[in-house]
Structures are given as structure tokens and as C-alpha cells.
C-alpha positions in Angstrom: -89.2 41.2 112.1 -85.4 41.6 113.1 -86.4 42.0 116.5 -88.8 39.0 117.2 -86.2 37.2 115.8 -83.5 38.6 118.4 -86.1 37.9 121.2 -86.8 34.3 120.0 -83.1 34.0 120.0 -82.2 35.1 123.4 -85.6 32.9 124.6 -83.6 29.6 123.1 -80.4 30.9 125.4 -82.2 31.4 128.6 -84.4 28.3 128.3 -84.0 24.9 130.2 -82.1 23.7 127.3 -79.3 26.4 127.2 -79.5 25.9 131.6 -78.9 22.6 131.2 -76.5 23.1 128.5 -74.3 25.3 130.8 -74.9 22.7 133.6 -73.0 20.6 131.6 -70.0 22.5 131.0 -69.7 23.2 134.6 -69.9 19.6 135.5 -67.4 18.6 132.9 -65.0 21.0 134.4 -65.4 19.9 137.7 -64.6 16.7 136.5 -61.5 17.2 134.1 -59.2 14.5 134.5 -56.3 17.6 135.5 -58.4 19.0 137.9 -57.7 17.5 140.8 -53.6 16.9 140.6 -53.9 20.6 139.5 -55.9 21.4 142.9 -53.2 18.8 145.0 -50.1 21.0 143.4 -51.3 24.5 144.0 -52.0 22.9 148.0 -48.2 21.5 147.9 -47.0 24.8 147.1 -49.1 26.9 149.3 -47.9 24.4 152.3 -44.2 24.7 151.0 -44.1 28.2 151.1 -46.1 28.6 154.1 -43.3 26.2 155.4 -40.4 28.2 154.1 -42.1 31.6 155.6 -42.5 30.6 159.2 -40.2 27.3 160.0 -37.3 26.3 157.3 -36.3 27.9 154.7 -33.6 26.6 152.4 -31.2 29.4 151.2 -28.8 29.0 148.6 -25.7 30.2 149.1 -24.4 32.9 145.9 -20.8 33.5 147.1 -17.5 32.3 148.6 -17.8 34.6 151.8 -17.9 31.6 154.1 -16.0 29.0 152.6 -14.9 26.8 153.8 -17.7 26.2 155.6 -20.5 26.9 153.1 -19.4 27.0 149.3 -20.9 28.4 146.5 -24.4 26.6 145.3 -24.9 25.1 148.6 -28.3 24.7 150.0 -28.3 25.5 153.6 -31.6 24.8 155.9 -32.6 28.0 157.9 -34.3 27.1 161.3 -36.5 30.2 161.7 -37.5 28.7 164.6 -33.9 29.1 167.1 -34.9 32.3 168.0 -39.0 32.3 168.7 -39.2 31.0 171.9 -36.6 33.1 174.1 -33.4 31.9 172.8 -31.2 34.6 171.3 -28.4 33.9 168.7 -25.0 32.5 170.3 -20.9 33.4 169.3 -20.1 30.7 166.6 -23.5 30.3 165.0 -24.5 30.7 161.8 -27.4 33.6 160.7 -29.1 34.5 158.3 -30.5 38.2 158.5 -31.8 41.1 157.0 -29.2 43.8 156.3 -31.5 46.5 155.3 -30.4 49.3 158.1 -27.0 47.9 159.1 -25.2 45.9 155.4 -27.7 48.5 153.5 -29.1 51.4 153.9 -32.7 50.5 152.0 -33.7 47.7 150.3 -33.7 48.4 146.6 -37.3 48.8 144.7 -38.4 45.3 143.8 -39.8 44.9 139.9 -43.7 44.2 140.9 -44.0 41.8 138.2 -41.3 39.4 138.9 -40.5 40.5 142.4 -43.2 38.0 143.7 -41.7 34.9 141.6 -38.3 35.3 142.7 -39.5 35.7 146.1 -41.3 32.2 146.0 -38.2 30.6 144.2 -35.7 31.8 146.8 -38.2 30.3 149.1 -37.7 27.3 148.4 -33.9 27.5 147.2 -34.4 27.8 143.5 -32.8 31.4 143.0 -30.5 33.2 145.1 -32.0 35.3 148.2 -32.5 38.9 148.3 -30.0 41.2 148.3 -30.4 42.2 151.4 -30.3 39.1 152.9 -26.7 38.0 154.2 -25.0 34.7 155.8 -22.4 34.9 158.4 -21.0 33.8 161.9 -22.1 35.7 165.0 -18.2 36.6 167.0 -19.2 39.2 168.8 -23.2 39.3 170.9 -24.7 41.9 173.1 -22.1 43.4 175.7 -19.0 41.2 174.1 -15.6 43.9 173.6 -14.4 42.2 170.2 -10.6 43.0 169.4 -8.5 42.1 165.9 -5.8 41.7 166.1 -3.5 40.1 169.5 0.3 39.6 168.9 -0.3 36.1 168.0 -2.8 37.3 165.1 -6.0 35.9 167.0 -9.1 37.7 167.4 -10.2 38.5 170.7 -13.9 38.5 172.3 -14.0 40.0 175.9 -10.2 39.5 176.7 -10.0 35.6 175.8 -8.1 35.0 172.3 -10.7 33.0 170.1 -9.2 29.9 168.2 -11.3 29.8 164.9 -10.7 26.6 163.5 -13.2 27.3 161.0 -11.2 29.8 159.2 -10.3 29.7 155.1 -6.4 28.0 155.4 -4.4 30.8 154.9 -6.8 33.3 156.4 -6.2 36.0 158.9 -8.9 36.7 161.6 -8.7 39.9 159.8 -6.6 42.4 158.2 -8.3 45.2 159.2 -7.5 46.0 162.8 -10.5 46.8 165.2 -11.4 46.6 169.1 -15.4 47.6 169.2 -17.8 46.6 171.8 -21.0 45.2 170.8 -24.0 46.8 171.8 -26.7 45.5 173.5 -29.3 43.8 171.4 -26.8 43.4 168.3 -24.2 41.5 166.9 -20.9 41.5 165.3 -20.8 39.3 162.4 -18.2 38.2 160.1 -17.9 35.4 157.3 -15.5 32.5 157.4 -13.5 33.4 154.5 -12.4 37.1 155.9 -10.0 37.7 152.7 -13.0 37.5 150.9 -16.2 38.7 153.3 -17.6 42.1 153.3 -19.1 41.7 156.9 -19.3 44.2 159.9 -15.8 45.5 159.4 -16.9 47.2 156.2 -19.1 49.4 158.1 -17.2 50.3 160.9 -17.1 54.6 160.3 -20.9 53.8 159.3 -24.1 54.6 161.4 -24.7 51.2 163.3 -20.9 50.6 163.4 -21.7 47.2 161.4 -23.7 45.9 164.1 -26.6 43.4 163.5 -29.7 44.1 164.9 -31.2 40.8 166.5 -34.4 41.4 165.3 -32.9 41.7 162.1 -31.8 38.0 162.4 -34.4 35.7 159.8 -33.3 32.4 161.4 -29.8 30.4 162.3 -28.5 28.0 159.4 -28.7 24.8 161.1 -28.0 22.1 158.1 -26.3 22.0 154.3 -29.2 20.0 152.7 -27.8 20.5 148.9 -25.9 18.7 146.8 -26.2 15.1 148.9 -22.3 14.9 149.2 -22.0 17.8 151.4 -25.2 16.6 154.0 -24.5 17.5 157.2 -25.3 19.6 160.1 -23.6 22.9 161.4 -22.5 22.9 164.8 -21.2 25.2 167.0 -17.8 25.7 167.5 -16.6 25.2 171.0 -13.8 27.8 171.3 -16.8 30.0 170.6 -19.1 29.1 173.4 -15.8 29.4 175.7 -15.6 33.0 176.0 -16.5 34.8 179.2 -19.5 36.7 179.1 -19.2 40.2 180.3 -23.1 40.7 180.6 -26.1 38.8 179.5 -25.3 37.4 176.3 -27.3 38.6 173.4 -30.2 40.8 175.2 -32.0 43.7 174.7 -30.6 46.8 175.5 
């Protein structure tokens, strides 16, 4: 008796009425009232990450290293773009890159569970980048000889003395004396607050010499798009772009 009663029961769950009854659930799910903002806001995210991946990215910044150009909280707009279509990163402008190899030796072991939600919340500016990402000025490209200090205290790039206006006030070019030559396909970086930037001068009696890969390079900071006071594009400076280049500027060696 127990089990005709089990098979009469499973009969009432597989006949039209329990089909139908299931129907009904699926249609009153498709047709929840949240559905379809829900559908629209997963889509706006997607896009906006896609976005940030492959053509701007905003990147806040987390430290004083290139005051006063950029302070601290500042939401700059990374073109990832500059540098896709045969244009290579120029003396005064400012990168962002990947220091993994040249800043770092290896990136550090991400935490799997909230590795992939802090990546999506630096990707669009809500949490501070990787920390092997890095912001600084290109001074020195491919071929450039790069000297600190002359007797007037001003850096050097290929003989010319550079006059960096956008320098901390009170600032030295640098304290730490140098005269490198960049190689090809690299760059020497450095950030705008020098008493206060751990850039390629740190890594000087390192392998790589503190040189930047260019392929390293995630994109060139091209606009300060947070808070709404501080709007305004980066450009670069002319006493940069008037050095003389010993070699073609920037290329592959």
C-alpha cells in the first residue's frame, strides 16, 4: 500500500498540472518587476569594466609621490589607448605601469576570494590599484643619457639641463646623485615630489637599473577626473619635449 501511494504521488507531480504548475513559476520569474533593472545593471557593469580594461581606466591616486601635480585621493583618467597604435611614451608624460620585474621583483599572491572584487573596484576607481601598479613622469626614454645633478642643481637629459617646473617647491631634482643612460625600449621614471618618491633611483645597484620596460607601461594619465575642483587635463611640459634626442626616442632595442 505504501508504495502505490508513493507512485500515485509522484504521478500528481509529473502530470499536466504540476507542468503547468512549474510553467508558472518560470513565467512569474521572467517577469519579476526586478528583473529587468537587475539584467540593465549587471550589462552597465560588464560595459564599465570592459571599458576600464581596454580604453580608460580611472586610478586613484594612494600617495603624495607626485604632488603637486596629483595629490592624494585624486582620480586620474588613464588613456590606455596613447600607446596602441605606434606611439611610444614621451619625456614629461605621465604613466601608469606595471612594476612587477623592475619596482618589484613578483607580484605578491592575490587572496582568490577577494582578489577579483578589488580588482573590479580599482577598475573603476573605488579602491586603490595594485601594488604593483605605480604613477610617475617619464625623464629619461630609450637612448636618453639622464644626469643629477649639474652645478646649478638641475637634472640633465642628453647634455641639455631640464627646467622642471612641475617640481614640489622646495624640491631638489634629486638628492641622490646619478648619470645612467636609458636603454633602449625603457624608461627612466621619477615622481614629482622626489623628497618623497621611491622611483627608478631606488633601484639603481638593482637588476634592470630602475628602468621601465615600455611594455610594462598600462596607459599615460591623461586627465584628474576626481573631486570636480581639481578637473583638468595633464599636459606635457614643454622644457620636456625640448631635449635633443640622441637616437630614436622611446624604441625597441
Amino acid at each position: 500500500m505504501d508504495t502505490e501511494a508513493h507512485v500515485t504521488e509522484r504521478d500528481r507531480s509529473s502530470s499536466p498540472e504540476g507542468g503547468a504548475e512549474e510553467g508558472s513559476r518560470s513565467a512569474r520569474f521572467l517577469d519579476a518587476p526586478w528583473r529587468g533593472p537587475a539584467l540593465l545593471g549587471a550589462a552597465c557593469v560588464a560595459f564599465l569594466l570592459l571599458f576600464s580594461t581596454f580604453v580608460m581606466q580611472p586610478f586613484l591616486i594612494p600617495s603624495g609621490s607626485m604632488q603637486p601635480t596629483l595629490e592624494i585621493g585624486d582620480r586620474v583618467l588613464v588613456n590606455k589607448l596613447a600607446y596602441r597604435f605606434g606611439s611610444v611614451p614621451q619625456r614629461g608624460d605621465v604613466v601608469v605601469f606595471d612594476g612587477t620585474g623592475s619596482f618589484v621583483r613578483e607580484a605578491p599572491a592575490g587572496n582568490p576570494v577577494t582578489g577579483p572584487v578589488r580588482w573590479a573596484a580599482a577598475a573603476v576607481g573605488l579602491a586603490e590599484p595594485a601594488e604593483t601598479d605605480y604613477i610617475k613622469r617619464v625623464v629619461g626614454v630609450g637612448g636618453d643619457r639622464v644626469v643629477c645633478c649639474d652645478k646649478r642643481g638641475r637634472a640633465e637629459v642628453n647634455g641639455r639641463p631640464v627646467d622642471e617646473e612641475y617640481l614640489y617647491p622646495g624640491d631638489a631634482p634629486s638628492r641622490v646623485p646619478f648619470d645612467i643612460v636609458v636603454p633602449q625600449g625603457t624608461l627612466w621614471v621619477m615622481g614629482d615630489h622626489r623628497s618623497r618618491s621611491r622611483d627608478s633611483r631606488d633601484h639603481l645597484g638593482e637588476p634592470g637599473g630602475g628602468m621601465v620596460p615600455v611594455e610594462k607601461v598600462v596607459g599615460r594619465a591623461d586627465w584628474i577626473g576626481w573631486p570636480a575642483g581639481r578637473w583638468g587635463s595633464l599636459q606635457r611640459p614643454d622644457a620636456s619635449t625640448d631635449v635633443r634626442a640622441p637616437g630614436p626616442v622611446g624604441s625597441h632595442g
